[in-house]
C-alpha positions in Angstrom: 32.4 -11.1 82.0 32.4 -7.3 83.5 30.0 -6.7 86.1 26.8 -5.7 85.2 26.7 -2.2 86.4 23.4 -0.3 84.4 21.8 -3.9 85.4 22.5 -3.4 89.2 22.2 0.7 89.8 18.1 -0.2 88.2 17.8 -3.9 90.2 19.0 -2.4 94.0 15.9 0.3 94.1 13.6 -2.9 92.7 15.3 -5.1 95.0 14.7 -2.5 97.9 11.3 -1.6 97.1 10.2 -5.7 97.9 12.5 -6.0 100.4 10.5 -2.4 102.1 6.9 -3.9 101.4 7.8 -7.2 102.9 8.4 -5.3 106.6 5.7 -5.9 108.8 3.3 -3.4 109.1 4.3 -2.9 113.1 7.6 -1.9 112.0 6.9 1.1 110.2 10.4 3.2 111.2 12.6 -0.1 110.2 10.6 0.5 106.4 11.5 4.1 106.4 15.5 3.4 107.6 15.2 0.7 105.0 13.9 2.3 102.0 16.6 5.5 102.4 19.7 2.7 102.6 18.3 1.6 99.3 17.8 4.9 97.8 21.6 5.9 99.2 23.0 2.5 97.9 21.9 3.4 94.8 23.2 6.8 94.7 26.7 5.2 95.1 26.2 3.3 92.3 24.8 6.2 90.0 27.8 7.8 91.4 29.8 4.9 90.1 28.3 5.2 86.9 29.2 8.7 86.7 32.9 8.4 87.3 33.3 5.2 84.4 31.8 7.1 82.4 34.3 8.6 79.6 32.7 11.9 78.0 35.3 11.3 74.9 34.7 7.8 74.9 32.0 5.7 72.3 28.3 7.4 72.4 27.0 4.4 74.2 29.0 3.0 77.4 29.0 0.1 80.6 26.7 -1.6 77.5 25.1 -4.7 78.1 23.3 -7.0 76.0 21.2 -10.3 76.3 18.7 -12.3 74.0 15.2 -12.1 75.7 12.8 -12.8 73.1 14.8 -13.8 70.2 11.7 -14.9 68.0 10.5 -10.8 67.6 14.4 -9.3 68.2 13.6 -7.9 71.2 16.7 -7.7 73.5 18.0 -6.9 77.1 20.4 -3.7 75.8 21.1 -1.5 78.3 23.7 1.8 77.6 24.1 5.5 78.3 25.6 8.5 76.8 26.8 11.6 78.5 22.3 12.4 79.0 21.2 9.4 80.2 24.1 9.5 82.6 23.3 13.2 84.3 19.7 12.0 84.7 20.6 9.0 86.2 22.4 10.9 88.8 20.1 13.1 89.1 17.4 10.5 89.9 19.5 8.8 92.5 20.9 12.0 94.3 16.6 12.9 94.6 15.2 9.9 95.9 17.1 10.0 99.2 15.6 13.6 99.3 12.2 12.3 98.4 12.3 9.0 101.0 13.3 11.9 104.0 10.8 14.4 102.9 8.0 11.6 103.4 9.3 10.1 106.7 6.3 11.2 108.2 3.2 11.3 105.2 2.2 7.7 105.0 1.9 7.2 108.9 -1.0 5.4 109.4 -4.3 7.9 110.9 -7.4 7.4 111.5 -9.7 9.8 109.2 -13.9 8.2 109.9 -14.0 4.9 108.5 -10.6 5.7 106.4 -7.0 4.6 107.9 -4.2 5.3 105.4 -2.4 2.6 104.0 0.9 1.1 105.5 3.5 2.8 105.7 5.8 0.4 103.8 3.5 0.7 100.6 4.3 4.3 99.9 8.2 3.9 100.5 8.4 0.8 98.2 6.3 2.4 95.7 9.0 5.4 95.6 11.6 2.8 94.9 9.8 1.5 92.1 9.4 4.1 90.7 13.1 5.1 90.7 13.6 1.4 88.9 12.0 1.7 86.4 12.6 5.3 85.6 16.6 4.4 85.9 15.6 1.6 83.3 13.9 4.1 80.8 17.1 6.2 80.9 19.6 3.4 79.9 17.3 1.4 77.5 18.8 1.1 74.2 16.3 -1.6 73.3 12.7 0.1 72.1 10.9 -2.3 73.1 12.8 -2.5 76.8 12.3 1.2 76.8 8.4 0.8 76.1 7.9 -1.8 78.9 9.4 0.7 81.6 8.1 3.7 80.3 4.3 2.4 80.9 5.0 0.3 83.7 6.5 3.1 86.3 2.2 4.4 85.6 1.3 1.5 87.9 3.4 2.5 90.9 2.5 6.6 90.0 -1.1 5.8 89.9 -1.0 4.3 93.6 1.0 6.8 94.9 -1.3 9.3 93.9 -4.6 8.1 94.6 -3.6 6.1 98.0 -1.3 8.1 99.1 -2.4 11.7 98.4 -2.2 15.6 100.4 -4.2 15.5 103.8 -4.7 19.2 104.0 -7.5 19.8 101.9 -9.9 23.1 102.4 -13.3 20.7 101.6 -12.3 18.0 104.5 -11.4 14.3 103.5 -14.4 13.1 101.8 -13.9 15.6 99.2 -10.3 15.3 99.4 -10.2 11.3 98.8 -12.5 11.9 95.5 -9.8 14.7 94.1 -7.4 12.1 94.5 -8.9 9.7 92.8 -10.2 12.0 89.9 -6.5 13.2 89.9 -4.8 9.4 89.6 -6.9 8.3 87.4 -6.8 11.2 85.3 -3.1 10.7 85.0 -3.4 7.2 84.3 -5.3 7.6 81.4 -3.6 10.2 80.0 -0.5 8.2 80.2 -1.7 5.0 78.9 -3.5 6.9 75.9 -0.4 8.4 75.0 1.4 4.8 75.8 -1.1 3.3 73.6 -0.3 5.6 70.5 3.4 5.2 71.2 2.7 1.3 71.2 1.9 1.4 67.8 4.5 2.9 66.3 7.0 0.8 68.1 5.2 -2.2 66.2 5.5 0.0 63.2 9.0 0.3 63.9 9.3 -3.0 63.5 7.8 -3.7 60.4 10.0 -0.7 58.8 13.6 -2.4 60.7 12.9 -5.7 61.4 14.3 -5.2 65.6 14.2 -2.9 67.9 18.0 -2.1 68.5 18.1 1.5 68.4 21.9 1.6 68.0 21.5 -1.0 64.9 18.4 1.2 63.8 20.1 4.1 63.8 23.3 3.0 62.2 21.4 1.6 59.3 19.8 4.8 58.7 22.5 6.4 59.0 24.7 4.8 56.6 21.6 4.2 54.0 20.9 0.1 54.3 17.4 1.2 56.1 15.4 3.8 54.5 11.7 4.9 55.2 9.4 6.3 53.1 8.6 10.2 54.2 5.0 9.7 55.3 6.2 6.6 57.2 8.9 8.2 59.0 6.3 11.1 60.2 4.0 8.8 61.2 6.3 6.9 63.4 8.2 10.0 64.8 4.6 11.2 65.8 3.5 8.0 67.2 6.5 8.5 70.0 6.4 11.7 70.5 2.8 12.0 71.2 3.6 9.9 74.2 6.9 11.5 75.4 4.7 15.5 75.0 2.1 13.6 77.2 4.4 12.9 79.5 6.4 15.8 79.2 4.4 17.5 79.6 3.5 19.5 76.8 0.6 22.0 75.5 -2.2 21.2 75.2 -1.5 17.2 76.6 -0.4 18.6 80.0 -3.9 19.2 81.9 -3.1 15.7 84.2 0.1 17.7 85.8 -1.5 20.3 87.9 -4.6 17.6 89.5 -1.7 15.3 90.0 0.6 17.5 92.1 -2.0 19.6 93.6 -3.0 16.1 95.0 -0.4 14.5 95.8 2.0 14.9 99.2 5.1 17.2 97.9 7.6 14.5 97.6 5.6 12.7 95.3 4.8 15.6 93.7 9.0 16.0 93.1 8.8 12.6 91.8 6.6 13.1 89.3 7.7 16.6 88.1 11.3 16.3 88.6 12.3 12.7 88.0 9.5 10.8 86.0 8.3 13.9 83.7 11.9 13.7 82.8 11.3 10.7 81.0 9.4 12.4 78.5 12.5 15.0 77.3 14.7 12.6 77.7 13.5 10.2 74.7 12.8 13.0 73.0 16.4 13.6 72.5 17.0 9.7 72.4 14.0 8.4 70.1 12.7 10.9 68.0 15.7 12.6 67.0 17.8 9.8 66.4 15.4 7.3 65.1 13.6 9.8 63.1 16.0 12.7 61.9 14.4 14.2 59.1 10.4 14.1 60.6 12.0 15.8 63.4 13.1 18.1 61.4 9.9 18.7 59.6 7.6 18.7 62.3 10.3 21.5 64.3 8.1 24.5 63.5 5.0 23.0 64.9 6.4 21.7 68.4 8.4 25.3 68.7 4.9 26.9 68.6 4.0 24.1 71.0 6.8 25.1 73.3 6.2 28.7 73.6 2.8 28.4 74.0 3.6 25.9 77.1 6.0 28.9 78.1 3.5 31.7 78.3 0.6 29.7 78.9 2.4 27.9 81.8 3.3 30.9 83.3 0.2 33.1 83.1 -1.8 30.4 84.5 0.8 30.1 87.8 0.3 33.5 88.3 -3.3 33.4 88.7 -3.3 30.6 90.9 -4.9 30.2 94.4 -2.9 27.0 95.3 0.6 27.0 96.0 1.3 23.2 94.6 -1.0 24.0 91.3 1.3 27.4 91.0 4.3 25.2 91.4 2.7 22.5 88.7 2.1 25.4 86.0 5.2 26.8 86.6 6.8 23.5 85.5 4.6 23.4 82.5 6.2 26.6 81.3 10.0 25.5 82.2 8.8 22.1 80.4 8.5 24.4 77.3 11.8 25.9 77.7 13.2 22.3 77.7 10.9 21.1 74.7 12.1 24.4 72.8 16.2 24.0 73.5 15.5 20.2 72.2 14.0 21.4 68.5 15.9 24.4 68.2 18.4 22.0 66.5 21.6 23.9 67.9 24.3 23.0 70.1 23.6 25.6 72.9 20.2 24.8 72.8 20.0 21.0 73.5 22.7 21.8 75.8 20.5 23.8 78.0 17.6 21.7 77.5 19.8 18.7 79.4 21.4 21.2 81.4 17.5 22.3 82.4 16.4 19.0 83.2 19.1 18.5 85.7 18.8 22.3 87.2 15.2 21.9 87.1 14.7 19.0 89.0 16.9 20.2 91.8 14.9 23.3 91.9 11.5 22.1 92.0 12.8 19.4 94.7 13.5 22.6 96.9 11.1 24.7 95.9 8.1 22.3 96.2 9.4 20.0 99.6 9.8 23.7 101.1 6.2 23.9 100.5 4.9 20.7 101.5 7.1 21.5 105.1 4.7 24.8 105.4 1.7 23.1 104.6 2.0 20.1 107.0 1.9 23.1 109.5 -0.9 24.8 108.7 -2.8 22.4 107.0 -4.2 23.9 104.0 -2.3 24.5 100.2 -4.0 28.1 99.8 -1.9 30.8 99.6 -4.1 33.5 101.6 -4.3 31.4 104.0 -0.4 32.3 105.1 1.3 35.5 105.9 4.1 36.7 107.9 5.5 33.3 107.6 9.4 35.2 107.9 8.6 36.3 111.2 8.3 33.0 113.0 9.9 30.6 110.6 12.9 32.8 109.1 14.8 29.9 107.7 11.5 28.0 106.3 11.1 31.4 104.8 14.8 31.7 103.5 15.2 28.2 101.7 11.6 29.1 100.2 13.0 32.2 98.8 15.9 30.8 97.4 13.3 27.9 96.0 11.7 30.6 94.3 14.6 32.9 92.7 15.7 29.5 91.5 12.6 28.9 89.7 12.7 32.4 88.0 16.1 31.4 86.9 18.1 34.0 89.0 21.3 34.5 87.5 23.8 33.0 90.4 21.5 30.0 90.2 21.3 26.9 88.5 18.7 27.5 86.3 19.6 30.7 85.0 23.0 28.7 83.1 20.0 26.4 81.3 17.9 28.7 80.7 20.2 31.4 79.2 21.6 28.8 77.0 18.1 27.3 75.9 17.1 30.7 74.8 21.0 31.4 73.0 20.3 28.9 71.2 16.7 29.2 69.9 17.4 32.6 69.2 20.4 31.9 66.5 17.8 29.7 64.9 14.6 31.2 65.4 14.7 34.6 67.0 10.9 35.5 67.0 10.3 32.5 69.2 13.2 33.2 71.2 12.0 36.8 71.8 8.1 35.8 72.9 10.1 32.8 75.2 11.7 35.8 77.1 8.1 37.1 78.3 8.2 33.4 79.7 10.6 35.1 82.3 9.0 38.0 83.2 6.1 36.2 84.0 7.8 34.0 86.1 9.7 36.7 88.4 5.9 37.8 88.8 4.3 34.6 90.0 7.3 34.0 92.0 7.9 37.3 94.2 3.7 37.0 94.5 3.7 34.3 96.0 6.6 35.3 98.5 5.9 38.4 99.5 1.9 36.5 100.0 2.9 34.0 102.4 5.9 35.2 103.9 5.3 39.0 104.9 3.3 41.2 105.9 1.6 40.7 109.3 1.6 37.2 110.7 -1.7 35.4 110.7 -2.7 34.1 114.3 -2.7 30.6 112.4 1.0 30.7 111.6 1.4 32.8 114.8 2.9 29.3 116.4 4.4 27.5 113.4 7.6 26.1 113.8 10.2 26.7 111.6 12.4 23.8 110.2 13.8 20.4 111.6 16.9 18.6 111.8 15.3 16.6 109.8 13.9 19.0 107.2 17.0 21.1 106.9 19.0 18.3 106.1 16.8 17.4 103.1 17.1 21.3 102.0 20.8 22.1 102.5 22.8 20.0 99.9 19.9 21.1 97.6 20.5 24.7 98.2 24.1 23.9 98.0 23.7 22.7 94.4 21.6 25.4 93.5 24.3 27.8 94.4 27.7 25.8 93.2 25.6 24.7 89.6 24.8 28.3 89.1 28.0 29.3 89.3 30.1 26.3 87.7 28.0 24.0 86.0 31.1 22.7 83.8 31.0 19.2 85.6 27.3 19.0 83.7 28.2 20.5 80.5 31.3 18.3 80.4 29.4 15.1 80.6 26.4 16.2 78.0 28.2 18.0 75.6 29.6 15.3 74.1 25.9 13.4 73.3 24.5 16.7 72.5 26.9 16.9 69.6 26.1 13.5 68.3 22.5 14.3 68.1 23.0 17.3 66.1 25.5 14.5 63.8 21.8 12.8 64.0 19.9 15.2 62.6 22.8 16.8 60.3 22.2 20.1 61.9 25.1 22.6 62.5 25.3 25.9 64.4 23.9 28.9 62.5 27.4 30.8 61.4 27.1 34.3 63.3 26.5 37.3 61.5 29.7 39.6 62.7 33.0 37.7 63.3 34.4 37.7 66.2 37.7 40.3 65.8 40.8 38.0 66.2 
């Protein structure tokens, strides 16, 4: 019997996230040390992952597979393609990021009547978390896949709520009830969307009989399972109700910006660039596969859906007063671009939209921690409350600037690759959309530069007059970001070389090809 690799790279973060709760509450540093040797232990392993993984070998790999309730089909399949694999890596190479970045936001203070809660809770939560998205990405059983997908909410929701931003401009009594309002606010929005999705795995069911989806989709693939049209709609929308919620998509994406404004930045990454993920991911995995032709049919609408997220997104960051709610909208427009490289049903487009996931979470890791660092310092998330930043904290002000040219897709920089490719590709297909898409940049250069040239220049307020500019600590959490940024902008073939391969069985999925191009290239 091979060794269960998928099993062990989602069971060391579980096993770490008991084995971090269980420290005594005296021992707070001993949880922190412990919690990052789990999250680095299972980098190696995603790292393992990465390396067995053979791009031109079988769609699904390291695949595992175990009767667990045999009396509805349900199984214990685990496998991942060349997408599930990048975002596993992804996941892993973040949570070390995320652990540092916190090493100091769940240490216990006395607020009134209010003492934070221990330390341990919020690292072990973080671990959780990182289980069961790990789970969600290599879940080739539907009903496996549901389980995770709704239970990483519990761990979210406590994060949130318990372990939220100090620096708030109304003082903690108003800042406990935000938090709340914002946890449970993305709870519910979550479940309802789980709840919907619930339903049309049981429909599922019905129409298949299990819930393989490699023995569902061979069987609709080769003709033994056929739906009925309205069926097949009803189902695909069933899922991706839930995976838009999540996503998060217009106009089910109001719980993102209360969630991150709310929560300390590393949380914040983790919900924007790791469990948000989620969402896209199955998108690509579920809905597509499972459901090829209502995917096709229900393209036009969740293209609209997309630009809209773009624009809208992106207009709202730039109004903002809030640095973390700018950083929130701006992910609701790049969530678009990833939605819209998905259902543009073409090669270069899906292969951005992975390729955006990956360069997107890295860039909203350094983007958003950069701006947790600054307001720890000064204590409050409003950007006029900052200026002349540059002048006493040049290389805070430097990381936050590469951050930001990230975000606006700089070309150079990782996001630029994705996003050039996401908008290649919708244009072949669909060249109005691709053209409004484009404002989505614009718009993006503007909220960006604002937001710079607001915080970090111009005369230095006498409140950051004494700030100090970044740690040992801090810079090591920023560098091999940056670092990434910087080598994926300018070779993201180790990426493309892994997805390309799964991207291309999808389009097999849906039975979509390339649009031929109009001139020939001369030979």
């Amino acid at each position: 019997m091979s060794f269960p690799l998928l099993t062990a790279t989602a069971a060391l973060p579980a096993i770490g996230a008991i084995a971090t709760a269980a420290v005594p509450a005296a021992r707070r540093t001993a949880a922190k040390w412990l919690a990052l040797l789990f999250s680095l232990a299972t980098l190696v392993l995603a790292i393992v992952v990465l390396v067995r993984f053979d791009p031109g070998g079988d769609r699904y790999q390291l695949t595992e597979s175990h009767a667990w309730i045999a009396d509805f089909g349900v199984r214990y399949e685990l496998g991942v393609d060349g997408i599930a694999v990048a975002l596993i890596a992804l996941t892993a190479l973040l949570i070390p990021f995320i652990v540092l970045a916190g090493w100091h936001d769940a240490d216990p203070v006395e607020t009134g009547s209010r003492r934070w809660r221990p330390t341990q809770g919020f690292f072990a939560l973080i671990l959780a978390v990182e289980a069961m998205v790990i789970l969600s990405f290599e879940a080739t059983d539907v009903f496996l896949f549901y389980i995770f997908f709704e239970a990483m909410l519990i761990p979210m929701y406590f994060l949130i709520g318990g372990f939220g931003d100090r620096a708030h401009e109304h003082g903690e009594k108003m800042a406990a009830t935000q938090r709340s309002y914002a946890a449970v606010k993305f709870l519910l929005y979550n479940l309802a969307g789980g709840l919907v999705m619930l339903a049309a795995v049981i429909g599922l069911y019905v129409v298949a009989g299990n819930f393989s989806l490699t023995e569902i989709a061979e069987a609709r693939a080769n003709g033994s399972l056929e739906m009925a049209t309205g069926t097949e709609r009803w189902l695909f929308l069933g899922f991706f109700f839930a995976f838009a919620v999540k996503a998060p998509l217009w106009p089910l994406h109001t719980w993102l910006p209360n969630a991150m404004q709310e929560s300390t930045a590393p949380v914040a990454v983790l919900i924007t660039a790791v469990v948000d993920k989620v969402g896209t991911f199955a998108m690509l995995r579920f809905c597509l596969q499972l459901f090829p032709e209502a995917s096709k049919w229900a393209t036009p609408v969740v293209l609209v859906l997309a630009v809209i997220s773009i624009i809208y997104g992106a207009l709202l960051a730039v109004g903002q007063r809030d640095i973390k709610r700018l950083i929130a909208y701006a992910s609701i427009s790049h969530f678009g671009f990833i939605v819209m490289g998905i259902f543009a049903m073409t090669s270069q487009g899906q292969s951005g939209a992975t390729l955006y996931m990956v360069n997107h979470g890295i860039s909203t890791a350094v983007l958003m921690l950069i701006a947790g660092f600054l307001i720890s310092r000064r204590g409050s998330r409003l950007i006029a409350d900052y200026g002349g930043v540059q002048k006493v904290a040049p290389v805070l002000a430097g990381t936050f600037l590469i951050g930001g040219l990230a975000t606006l897709s700089l070309p150079g920089l990782a996001p630029f690759v994705s996003e050039f490719l996401v908008l290649v590709g919708t244009f072949t297909r669909y060249p109005v959309i691709g053209i409004i898409a484009t404002f989505g940049i614009v718009l993006a250069a503007l909220y960006v530069l604002v937001l710079y040239q607001r915080t970090m220049t111009g005369p230095v307020k006498p409140e950051v007059a004494a700030m100090p500019d970044l740690r040992v600590r801090e810079i090591a959490v920023v560098a091999p970001l940056v670092v990434l940024l910087v080598f994926l902008g300018v070779y993201p073939k180790p990426v493309t070389d892994v997805v390309n391969p799964a991207v291309k069985q999808t389009m097999s999925d849906v039975q979509k090809k390339d649009p031929q191009p109009e001139v020939e290239a001369a030979k």
